[in-house]
C-alpha positions as CSV (number, residue, x, y, z in Angstrom):
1,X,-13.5,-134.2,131.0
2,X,-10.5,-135.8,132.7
3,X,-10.4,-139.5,131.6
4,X,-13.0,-139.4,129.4
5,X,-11.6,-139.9,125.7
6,X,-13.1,-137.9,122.9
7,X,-14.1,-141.1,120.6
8,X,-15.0,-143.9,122.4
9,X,-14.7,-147.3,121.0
10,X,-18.5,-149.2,120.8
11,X,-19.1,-151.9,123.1
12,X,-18.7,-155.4,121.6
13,X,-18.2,-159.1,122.2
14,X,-15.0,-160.5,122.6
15,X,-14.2,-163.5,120.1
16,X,-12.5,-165.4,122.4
17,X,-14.2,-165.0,125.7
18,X,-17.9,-163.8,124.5
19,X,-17.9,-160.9,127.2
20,X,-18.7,-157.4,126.3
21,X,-16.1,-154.8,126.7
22,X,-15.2,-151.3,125.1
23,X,-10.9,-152.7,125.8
24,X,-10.3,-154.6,122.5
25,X,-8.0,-155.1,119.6
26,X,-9.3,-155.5,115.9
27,X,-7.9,-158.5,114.0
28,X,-8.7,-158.7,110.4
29,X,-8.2,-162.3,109.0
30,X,-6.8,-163.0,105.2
31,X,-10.2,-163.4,104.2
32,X,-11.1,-159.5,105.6
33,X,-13.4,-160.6,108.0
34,X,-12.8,-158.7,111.8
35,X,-12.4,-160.3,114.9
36,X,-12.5,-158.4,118.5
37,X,-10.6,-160.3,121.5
38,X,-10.9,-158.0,124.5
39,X,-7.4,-156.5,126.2
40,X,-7.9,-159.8,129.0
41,X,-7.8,-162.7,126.6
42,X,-4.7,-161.0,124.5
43,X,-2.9,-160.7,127.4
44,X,-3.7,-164.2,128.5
45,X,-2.5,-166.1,124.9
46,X,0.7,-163.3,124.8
47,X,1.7,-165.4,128.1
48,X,0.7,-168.7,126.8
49,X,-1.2,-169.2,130.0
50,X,-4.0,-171.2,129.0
51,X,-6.1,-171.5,131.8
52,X,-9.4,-169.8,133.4
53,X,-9.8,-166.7,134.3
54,X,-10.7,-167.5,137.9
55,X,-7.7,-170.2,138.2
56,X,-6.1,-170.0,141.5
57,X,-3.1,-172.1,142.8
58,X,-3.4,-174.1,145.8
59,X,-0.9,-174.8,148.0
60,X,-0.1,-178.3,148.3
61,X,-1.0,-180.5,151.4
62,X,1.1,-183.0,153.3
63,X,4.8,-183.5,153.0
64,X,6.9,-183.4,149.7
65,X,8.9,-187.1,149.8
66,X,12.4,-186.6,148.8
């Protein structure tokens, strides 16, 4: 049983990016209500990198005027 863990979490929906994962924190608002946001979208607002998932940088075309 090497890497399988004893209690694993359910599968749920993340809050933030509506995908289904079992990689997730819990947040429980003042009001007591829980939220999931999966391990990806944590990681992404913990940067402050705001933009999508598949976002790639380009390199820039022609000359840079001085």
């Amino acid at each position: 049983m090497i890497g399988k863990e004893k209690n694993p979490k359910p599968v749920v929906r993340c809050s933030e990016c509506d995908s289904e994962t079992d990689h997730y924190y819990i947040f429980v608002s003042p009001i007591n209500e829980e939220s999931a946001v999966c391990w990806q979208c944590q990681m992404r607002e913990e940067k402050g990198f705001n933009a999508k998932k598949t976002f790639r940088r380009q390199s820039r075309r022609g000359t840079i005027p001085r």
